[in-house]
N, C-alpha and C positions, 0 to 999 in steps of 0.2 A: 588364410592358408588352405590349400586343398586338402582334402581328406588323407590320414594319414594310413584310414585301414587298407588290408587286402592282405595279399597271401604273402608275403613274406616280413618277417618281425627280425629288427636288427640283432633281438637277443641269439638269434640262428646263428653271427656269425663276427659278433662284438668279439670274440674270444678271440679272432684274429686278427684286433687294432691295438693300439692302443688310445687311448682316450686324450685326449689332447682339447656429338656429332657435327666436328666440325667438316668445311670441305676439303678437297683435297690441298688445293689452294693454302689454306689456310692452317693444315695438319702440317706443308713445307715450311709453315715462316713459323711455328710455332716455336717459342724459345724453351730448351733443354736444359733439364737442371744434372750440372755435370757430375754433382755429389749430393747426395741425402744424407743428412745426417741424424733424422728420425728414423733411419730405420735399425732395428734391433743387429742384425747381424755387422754393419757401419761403426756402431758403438762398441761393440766387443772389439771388431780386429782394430779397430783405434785405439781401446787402453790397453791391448796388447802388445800390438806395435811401437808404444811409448814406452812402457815397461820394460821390452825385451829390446830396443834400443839403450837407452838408460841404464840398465845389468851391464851391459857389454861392454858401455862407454867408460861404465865405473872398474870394469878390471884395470883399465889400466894404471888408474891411481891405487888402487888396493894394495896391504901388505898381508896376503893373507885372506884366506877364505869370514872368517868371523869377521874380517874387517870390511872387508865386500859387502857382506850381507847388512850391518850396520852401514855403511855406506849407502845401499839400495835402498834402506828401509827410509833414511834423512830426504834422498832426492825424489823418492815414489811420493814422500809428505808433501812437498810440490808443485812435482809431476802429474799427478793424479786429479788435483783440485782441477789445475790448469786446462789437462785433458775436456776432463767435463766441459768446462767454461767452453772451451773451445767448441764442444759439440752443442753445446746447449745453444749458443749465440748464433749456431750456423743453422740448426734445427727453427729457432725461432725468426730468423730471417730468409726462412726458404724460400715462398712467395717472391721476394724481391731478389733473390740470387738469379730464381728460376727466370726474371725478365732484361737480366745481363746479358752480355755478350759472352761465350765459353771466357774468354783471353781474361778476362774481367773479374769472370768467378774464379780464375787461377792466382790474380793477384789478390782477391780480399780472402782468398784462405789464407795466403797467403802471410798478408798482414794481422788476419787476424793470430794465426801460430804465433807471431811475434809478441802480440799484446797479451796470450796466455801463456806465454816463456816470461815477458816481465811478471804475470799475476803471479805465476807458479814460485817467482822468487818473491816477490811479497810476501807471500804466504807464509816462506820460512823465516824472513825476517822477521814478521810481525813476532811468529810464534817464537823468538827467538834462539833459534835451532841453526841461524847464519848470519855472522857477525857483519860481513862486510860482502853484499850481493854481490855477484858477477852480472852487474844486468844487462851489457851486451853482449855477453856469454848465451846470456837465459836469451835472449831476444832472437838471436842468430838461430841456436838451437832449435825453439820452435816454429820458426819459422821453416828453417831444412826436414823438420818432420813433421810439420804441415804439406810440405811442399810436394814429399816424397809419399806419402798417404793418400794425398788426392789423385797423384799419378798414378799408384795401384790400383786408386778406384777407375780412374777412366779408361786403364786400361783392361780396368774387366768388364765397364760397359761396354767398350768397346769389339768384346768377345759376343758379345749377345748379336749384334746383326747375322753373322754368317751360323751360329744355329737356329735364328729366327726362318733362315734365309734356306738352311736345311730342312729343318721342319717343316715351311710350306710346301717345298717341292715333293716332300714326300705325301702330305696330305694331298696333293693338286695330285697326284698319282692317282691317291685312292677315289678320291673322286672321279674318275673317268675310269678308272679303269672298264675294260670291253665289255665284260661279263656282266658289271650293276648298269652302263648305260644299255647295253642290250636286252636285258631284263625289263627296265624301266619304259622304253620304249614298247617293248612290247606288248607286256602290261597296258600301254595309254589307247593302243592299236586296239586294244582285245576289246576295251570299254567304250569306245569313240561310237559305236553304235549301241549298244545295250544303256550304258551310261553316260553319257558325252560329257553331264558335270563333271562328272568325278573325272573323267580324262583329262579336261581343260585344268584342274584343280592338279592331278598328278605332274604333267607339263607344267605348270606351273613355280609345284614348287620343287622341279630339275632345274627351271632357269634359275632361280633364287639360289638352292647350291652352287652352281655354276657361275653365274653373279657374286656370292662372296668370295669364293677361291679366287675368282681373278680379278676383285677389286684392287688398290694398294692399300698394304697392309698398314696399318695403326698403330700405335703401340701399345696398346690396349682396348678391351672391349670390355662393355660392363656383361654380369650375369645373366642378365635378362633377354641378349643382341644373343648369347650362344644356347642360352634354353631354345629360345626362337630356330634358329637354326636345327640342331637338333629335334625338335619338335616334326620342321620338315621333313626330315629325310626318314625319322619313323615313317610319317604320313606314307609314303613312297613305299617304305618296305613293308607296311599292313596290306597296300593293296598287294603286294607281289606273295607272303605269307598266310596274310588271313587270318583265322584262329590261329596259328601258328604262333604267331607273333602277341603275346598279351602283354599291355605295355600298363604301367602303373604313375604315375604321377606324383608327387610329393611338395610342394613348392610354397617354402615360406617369403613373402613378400617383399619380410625387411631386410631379403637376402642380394634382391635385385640389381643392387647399386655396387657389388664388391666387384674387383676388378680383375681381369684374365686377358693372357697373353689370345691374338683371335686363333678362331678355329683349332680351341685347344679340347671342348667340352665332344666335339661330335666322334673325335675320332677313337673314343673310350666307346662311344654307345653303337660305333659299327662295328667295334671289335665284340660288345656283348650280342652283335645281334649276330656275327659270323661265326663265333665259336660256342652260342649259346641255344640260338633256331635251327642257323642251318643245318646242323648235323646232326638234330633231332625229330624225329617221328611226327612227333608228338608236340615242339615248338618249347617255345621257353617262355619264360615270368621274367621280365624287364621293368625294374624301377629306377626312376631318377627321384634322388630328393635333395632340398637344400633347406636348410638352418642355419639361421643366425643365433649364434650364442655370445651375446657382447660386442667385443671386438673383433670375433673369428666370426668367419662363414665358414660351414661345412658342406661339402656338395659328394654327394653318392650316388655310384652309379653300380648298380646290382643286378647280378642275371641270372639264373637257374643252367646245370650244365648236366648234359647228359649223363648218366651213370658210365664210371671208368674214362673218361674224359678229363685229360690234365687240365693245366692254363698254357700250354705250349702256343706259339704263336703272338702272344701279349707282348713282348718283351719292346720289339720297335715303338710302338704305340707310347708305351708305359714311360721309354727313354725320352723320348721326347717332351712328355708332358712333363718330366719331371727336371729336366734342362729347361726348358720355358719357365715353368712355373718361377723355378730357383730364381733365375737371373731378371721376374719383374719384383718380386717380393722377397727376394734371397733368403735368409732363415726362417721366413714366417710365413713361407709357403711350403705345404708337408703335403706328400702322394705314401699314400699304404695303399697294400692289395693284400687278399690273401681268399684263398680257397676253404670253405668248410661246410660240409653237409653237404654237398652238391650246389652250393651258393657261392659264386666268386664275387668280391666287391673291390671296385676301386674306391677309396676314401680321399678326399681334397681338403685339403683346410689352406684359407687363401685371409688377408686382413680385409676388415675393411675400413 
């Protein structure tokens, strides 16, 4: 792990968190797993979804609110087991869903809902709480709220292409925009006789951003592919700042492997480096750090801001990383910000 010292200590601004390559070729044939059901936010809206299906189905037989409730509490005994069963079996056979055909993974949810509609009535059999099962009742049942689950799900993967698809175009913006390529240029211009490495090296790593912006996009990139990136385009802005720019470094190792939607990491540290350098005299303290802590990675991005200077401007930046994030690790991907002492911090907690 790099060194952790230097000038700025998280305690400055903990008070505002809370504590919590293949080719391309080969990226087109890859097969898509249509549902996860390891992931934490997957699991809630599924015993929810069963639950508050099940309540509703039961008014109709109900006489009576006490009776309802006693009715819901018999079928949730069930319901509930079965739910799990259902997620647990589809959690443990992800691997092999993931190399089906979609059509394929619709039918073995499919059938699996049906085989945890019969458990779900075992259940109360056995426990003796239901004399004489409905078990093509139970079958049919879960099956239609398998059916209809999975369709929620794909149709909110389904939602994630066109802000994937937003978000690049806006970050392919920032990247070109007139004012950093005519800078940068500049910049390689100035140094091409006094310095020529360092020109060749600045050119260089233009093409590389330029390069990834217009690669095809992935559906993920590890931690390591956007420190990388990142790393560049400081490189680029030190020559064009100078002292200005004092960059700090942080980077736990066994962080490298956690997973991020691409070109999600740089566009937080051009936003610390435009609201944070440029509009000071005097430049600004820029840290990146990551930690792994268990199953979370934490990744922070911190800048020093001029005295009387809000966080105005963040906001597009912020939206997007935090629409990305959502829809590759849905609940278990968390964005804080917050301003304090003249230190703004983006905080990232992503699984790994």
């Amino acid at each position: 792990m790099e060194s952790k010292s230097g000038y700025m200590q998280d305690t400055q601004i903990l008070s505002a968190f809370q504590e919590l390559p293949p080719t391309a070729d080969g990226a087109r044939l890859a097969p898509t797993l249509v549902f996860d059901a390891c992931q934490m936010g997957v699991v809630l809206r599924a015993v929810l979804f069963v639950e508050l299906a099940l309540a509703v189905g039961v008014m109709f037989t109900a006489n009576g609110l006490m009776d309802w409730v006693t009715r819901v509490s018999l079928v949730t005994g069930g319901a509930l087991p079965a739910t799990l069963a259902w997620l647990l079996t589809a959690c443990a056979g992800k691997r092999l869903l993931a190399r089906m055909r979609s059509e394929l993974q619709y039918l073995v949810a499919v059938v699996l809902g049906a085989l945890s509609g019969l458990y779900g009535c075992g259940v109360l059999v056995v426990a003796g709480l239901l004399a004489a099962a409905p078990w093509i009742a139970c079958a049919g049942s879960g099956a239609l709220l398998s059916a209809v689950l999975v369709a929620g799900l794909v149709m909110r993967a389904k939602g994630r292409t066109p802000a994937d698809t937003s978000a690049r175009l806006a970050e392919l913006q920032s990247r070109i925009r007139p004012h950093f390529l005519f800078n940068t240029l500049n910049s390689a211009i100035a140094l091409v006789r006094a310095e020529p490495a360092r020109a060749e090296a600045l050119l260089e790593d233009l093409s590389d951003l330029f390069r990834h912006v217009l690669m095809d996009p992935a559906g993920s990139v590890t931690l390591a592919e956007e420190i990388s990136l990142a790393r560049r385009y400081l490189a680029i802005e030190q020559v064009r700042f100078g002292d200005r720019l004092r960059v700090q470094w942080s980077l736990d190792p066994a962080a490298s492997d956690a997973k991020l939607p691409p070109l999600l990491l740089q566009p937080l540290v051009e936003n610390a480096v435009r609201h944070g350098v440029e509009p000071s005299a005097s430049g600004a303290d820029l840290k990146i750090s990551t930690h792994r802590r268990g199953s979370v990675v934490v990744i922070k991005v911190t800048n020093t801001v001029p005295a009387g200077q809000g966080v105005a401007g963040h906001g597009l930046a912020l939206r997007n990383v935090r629409e990305r994030l959502y829809l590759l690790h849905d609940l278990q991907g968390q964005v804080r910000c917050g301003l304090s002492d003249g230190v703004y911090q983006v905080r990232l907690e992503v699984p790994l």
